[in-house]
C-alpha positions as CSV (number, residue, x, y, z in Angstrom):
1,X,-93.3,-73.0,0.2
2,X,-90.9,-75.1,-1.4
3,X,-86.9,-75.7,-1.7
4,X,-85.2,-73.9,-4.8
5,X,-82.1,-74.2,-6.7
6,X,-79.5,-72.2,-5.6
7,X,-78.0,-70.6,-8.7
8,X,-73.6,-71.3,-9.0
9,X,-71.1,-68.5,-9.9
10,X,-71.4,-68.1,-13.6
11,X,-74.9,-67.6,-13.6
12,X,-76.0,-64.4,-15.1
13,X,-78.7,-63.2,-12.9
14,X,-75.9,-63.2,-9.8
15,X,-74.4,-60.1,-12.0
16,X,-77.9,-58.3,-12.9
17,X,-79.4,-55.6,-10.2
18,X,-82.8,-56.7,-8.5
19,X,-85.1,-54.5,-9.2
20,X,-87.2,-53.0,-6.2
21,X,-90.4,-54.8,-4.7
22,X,-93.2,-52.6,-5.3
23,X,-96.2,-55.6,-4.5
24,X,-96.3,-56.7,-1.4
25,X,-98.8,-59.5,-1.9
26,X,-98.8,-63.3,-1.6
27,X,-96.5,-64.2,-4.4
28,X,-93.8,-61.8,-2.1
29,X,-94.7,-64.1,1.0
30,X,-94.4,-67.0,-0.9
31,X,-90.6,-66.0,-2.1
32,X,-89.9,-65.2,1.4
33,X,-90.9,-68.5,2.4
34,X,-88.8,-70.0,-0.6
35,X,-86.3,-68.2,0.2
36,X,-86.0,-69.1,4.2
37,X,-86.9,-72.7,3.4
38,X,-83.9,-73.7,1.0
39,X,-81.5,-70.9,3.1
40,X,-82.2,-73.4,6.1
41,X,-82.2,-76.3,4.5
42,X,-78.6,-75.4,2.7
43,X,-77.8,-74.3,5.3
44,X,-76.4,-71.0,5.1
45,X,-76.4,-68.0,7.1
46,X,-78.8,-66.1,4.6
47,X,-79.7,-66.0,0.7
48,X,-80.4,-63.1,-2.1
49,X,-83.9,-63.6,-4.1
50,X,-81.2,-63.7,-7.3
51,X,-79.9,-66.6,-5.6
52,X,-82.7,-68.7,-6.4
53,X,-83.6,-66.9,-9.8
54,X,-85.4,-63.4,-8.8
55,X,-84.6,-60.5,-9.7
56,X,-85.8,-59.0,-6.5
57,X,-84.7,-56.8,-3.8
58,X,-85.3,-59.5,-1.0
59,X,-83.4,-61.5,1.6
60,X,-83.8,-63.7,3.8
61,X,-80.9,-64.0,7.1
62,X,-80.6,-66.4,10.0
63,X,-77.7,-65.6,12.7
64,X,-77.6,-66.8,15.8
65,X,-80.7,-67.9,15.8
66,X,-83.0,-65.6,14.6
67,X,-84.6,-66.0,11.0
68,X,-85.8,-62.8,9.4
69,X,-86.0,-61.4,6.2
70,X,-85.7,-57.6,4.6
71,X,-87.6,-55.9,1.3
72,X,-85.9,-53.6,-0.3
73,X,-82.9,-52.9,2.0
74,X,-80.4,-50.0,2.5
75,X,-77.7,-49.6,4.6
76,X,-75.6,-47.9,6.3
77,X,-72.1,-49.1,7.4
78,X,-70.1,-48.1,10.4
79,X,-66.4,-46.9,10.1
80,X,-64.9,-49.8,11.8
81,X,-63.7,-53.0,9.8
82,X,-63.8,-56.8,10.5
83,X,-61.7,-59.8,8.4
84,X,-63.2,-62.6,9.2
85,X,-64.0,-65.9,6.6
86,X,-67.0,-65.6,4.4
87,X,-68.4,-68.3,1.8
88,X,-71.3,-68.2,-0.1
89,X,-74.0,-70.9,-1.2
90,X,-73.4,-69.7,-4.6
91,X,-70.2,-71.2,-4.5
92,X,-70.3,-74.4,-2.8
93,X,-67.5,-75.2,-0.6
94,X,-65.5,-72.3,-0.9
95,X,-64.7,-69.6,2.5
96,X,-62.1,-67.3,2.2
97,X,-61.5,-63.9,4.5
98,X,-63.1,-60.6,3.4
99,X,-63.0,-57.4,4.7
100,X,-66.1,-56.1,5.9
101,X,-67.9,-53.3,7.8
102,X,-68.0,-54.2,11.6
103,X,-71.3,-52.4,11.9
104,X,-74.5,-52.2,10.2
105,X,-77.6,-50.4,10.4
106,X,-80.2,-51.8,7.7
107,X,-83.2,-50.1,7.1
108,X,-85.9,-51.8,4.6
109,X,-89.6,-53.3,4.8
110,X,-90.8,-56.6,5.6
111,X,-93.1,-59.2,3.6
112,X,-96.2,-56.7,4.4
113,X,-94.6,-53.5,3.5
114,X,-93.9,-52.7,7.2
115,X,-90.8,-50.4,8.5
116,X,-87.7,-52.7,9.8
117,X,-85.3,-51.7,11.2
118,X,-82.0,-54.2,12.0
119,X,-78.9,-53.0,13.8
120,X,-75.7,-55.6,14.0
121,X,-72.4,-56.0,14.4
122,X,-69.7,-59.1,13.1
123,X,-71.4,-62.1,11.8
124,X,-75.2,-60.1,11.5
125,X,-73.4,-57.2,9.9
126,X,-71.6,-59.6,7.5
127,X,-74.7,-61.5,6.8
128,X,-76.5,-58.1,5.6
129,X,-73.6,-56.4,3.7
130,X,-73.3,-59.4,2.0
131,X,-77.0,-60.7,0.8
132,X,-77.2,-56.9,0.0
133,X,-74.2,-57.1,-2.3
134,X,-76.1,-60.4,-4.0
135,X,-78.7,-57.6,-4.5
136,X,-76.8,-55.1,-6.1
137,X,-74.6,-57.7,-8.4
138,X,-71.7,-57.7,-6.6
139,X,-70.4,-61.0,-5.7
140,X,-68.2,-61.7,-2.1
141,X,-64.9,-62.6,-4.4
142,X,-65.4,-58.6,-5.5
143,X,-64.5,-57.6,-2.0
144,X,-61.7,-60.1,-1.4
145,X,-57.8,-58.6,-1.9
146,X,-55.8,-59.2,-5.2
147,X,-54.4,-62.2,-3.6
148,X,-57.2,-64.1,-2.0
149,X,-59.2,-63.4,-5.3
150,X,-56.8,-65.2,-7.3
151,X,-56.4,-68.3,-4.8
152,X,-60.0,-68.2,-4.7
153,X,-60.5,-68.3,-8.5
154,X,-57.9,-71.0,-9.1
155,X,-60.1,-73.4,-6.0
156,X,-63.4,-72.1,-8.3
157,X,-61.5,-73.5,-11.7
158,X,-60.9,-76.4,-9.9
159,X,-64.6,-77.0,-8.1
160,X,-67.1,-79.9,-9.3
161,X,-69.3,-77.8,-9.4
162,X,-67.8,-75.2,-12.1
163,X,-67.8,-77.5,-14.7
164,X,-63.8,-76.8,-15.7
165,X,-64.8,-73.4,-17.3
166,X,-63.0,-70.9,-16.0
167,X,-65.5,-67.9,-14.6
168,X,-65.5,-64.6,-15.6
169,X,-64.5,-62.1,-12.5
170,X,-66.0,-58.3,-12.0
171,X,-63.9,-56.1,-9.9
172,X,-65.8,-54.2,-7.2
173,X,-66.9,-50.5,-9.0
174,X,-67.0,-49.1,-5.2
175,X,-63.5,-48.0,-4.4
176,X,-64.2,-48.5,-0.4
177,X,-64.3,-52.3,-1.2
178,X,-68.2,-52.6,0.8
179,X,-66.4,-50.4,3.9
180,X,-68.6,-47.2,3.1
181,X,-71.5,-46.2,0.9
């Protein structure tokens, strides 16, 4: 169990699709482990295995409290919507409001290949559409409005931590913006 590097907008594997966990052995507990350990130490709310390099369906989540984690997740969102500010520890610094499900039900496997079963609403429900997105590719500026994107993208330019190059921005491909699947 160690602390990682959290990989910065701009990094390739943030775009690519994890691929499913099919092993569920000790190297998947020790990515778990990773994964909480640097997501509490960060702190943040939760992180996606790409977010440290991995190309794995994994996360890890803590809200309110509770730490948990979920293998190979899929959701399914409620009709109901929620704005509320978001940020992301792949971009350091920066929160901005995004429109997201109010409700989630999340249905995966845990580090032993065990049934979970998660059901949340606001900042939980954020937390899991989101680190789900990271596990699909899709980044939180793709579900940000015309406006706030660009806003966002001009404070991105203008981070330390970008370097000065300008980044490279995907539009969402799901026309419900993360509210359905």
């Amino acid at each position: 169990m160690s602390i990682q590097n959290i990989r910065l907008f701009g990094d390739p594997v943030l775009r690519t699709p994890a691929d499913p966990v099919a092993d569920f052995d000790k190297e998947l507990r020790t990515l778990v482990a990773d994964l909480t350990d640097t997501m509490l130490d960060a702190p943040g709310a939760g992180l996606a295995a790409p977010q440290i390099g991995v190309g794995l369906r994994v996360f890890t989540y803590h809200v309110d409290g509770v730490v948990g984690h979920l293998v190979n997740p899929v959701l399914e969102l409620d009709d109901g919507e929620q704005d509320g500010q978001e940020g992301c520890l792949s971009f350091p610094g920066l929160t901005c409001d995004t429109r997201r499900a109010w409700g989630v039900v999340a249905r995966g496997l845990n580090m032993w290949g065990e049934p979970v079963f998660l059901e949340g609403t606001e900042l939980l429900a954020r937390a899991l559409q989101h680190e789900t997105d990271h596990l699909d590719g899709i980044l939180f500026i793709d579900r940000m409005d015309r406006e706030t994107r660009r806003a966002a993208m001009r404070a991105i330019r203008d981070a330390e931590w970008t370097g000065g190059c300008a980044p490279t921005v995907r539009v969402s491909p799901h026309a419900t913006f993360g509210l359905g699947m």
